[in-house]
C-alpha positions as CSV (number, residue, x, y, z in Angstrom):
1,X,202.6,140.0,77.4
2,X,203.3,136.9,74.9
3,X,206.6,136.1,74.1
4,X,207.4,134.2,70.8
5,X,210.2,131.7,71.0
6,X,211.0,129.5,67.8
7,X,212.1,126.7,70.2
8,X,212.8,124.6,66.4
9,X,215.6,127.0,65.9
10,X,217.0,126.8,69.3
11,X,216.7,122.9,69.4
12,X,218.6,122.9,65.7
13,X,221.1,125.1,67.1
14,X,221.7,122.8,70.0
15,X,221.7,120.3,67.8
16,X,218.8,118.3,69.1
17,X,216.1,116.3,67.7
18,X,212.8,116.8,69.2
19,X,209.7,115.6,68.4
20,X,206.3,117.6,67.7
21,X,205.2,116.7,71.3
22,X,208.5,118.1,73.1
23,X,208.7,121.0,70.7
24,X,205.2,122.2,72.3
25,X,205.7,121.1,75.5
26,X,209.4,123.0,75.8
27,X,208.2,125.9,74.2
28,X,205.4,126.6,76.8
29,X,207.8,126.2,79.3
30,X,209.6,128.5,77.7
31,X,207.1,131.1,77.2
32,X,205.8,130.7,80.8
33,X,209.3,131.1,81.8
34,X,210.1,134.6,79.9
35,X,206.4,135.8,80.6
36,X,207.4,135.6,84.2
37,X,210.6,137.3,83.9
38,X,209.2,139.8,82.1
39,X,206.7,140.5,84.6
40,X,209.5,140.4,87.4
41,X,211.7,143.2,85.0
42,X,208.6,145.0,84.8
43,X,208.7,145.6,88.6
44,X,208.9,149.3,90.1
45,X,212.1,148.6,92.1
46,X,213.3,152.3,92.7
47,X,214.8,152.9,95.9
48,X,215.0,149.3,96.3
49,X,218.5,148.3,97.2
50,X,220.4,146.0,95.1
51,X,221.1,142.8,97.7
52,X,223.1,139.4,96.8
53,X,220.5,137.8,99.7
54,X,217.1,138.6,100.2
55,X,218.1,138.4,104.0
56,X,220.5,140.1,105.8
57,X,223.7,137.6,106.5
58,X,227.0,138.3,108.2
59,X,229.5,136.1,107.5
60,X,230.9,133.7,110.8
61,X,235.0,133.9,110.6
62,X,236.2,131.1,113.3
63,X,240.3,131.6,113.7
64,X,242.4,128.7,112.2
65,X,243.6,126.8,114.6
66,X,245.9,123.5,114.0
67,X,245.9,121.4,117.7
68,X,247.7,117.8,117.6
69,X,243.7,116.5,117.1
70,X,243.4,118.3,114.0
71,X,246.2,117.0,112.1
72,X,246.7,113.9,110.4
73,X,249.0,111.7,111.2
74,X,251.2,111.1,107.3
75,X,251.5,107.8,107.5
76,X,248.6,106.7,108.5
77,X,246.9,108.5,105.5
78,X,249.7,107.0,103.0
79,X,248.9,103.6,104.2
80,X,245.3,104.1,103.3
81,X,246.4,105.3,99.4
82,X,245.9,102.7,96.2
83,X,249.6,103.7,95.6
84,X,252.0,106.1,96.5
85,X,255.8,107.5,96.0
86,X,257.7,108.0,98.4
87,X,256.2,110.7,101.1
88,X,253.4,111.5,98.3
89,X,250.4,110.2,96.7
90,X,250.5,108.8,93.1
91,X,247.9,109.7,91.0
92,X,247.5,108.8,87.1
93,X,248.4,111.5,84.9
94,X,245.8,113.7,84.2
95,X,247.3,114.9,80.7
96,X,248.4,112.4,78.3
97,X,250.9,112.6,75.3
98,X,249.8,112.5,72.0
């Protein structure tokens, strides 16, 4: 089932500029692309159940635990900072004033 794309249109509407070559090439890769999910939509999927995964998974929950190993020591992680204030990190802003 052929499906027409005016990949010209979309390219001006993305505002690109694409040359004859590209315009073919992209468009049958578009074509191919919605000719094979058409095919897949055209799939008899009744009493197929919907699934996120097409394998069964069961997620692995490991307790929190914090042991003297598992923390890091302050200090030692404020020392290895380009700069800090006090007990914190100091970052540049991330918003500037106009």
């Amino acid at each position: 089932m052929p499906i027409d794309i005016d990949i010209a249109h979309v390219a001006r509407l993305a505002r690109l500029r694409l040359s004859e070559e590209d315009l073919e090439a992209y468009g049958r890769q578009c074509r191919d692309l919605l000719e094979h999910v058409a095919r897949i939509q055209a799939l008899d999927t009744e009493g197929v159940a919907p699934t996120s995964h097409p394998f069964p998974m069961t997620n692995r929950f490991r307790e929190d635990l914090v042991t003297p190993d598992s923390v890091l020591d302050r200090g030692e992680v404020l020392a290895q900072a380009p700069s800090t204030e006090r007990e914190f990190f100091r970052v540049p802003p991330a918003l500037e004033d106009d």
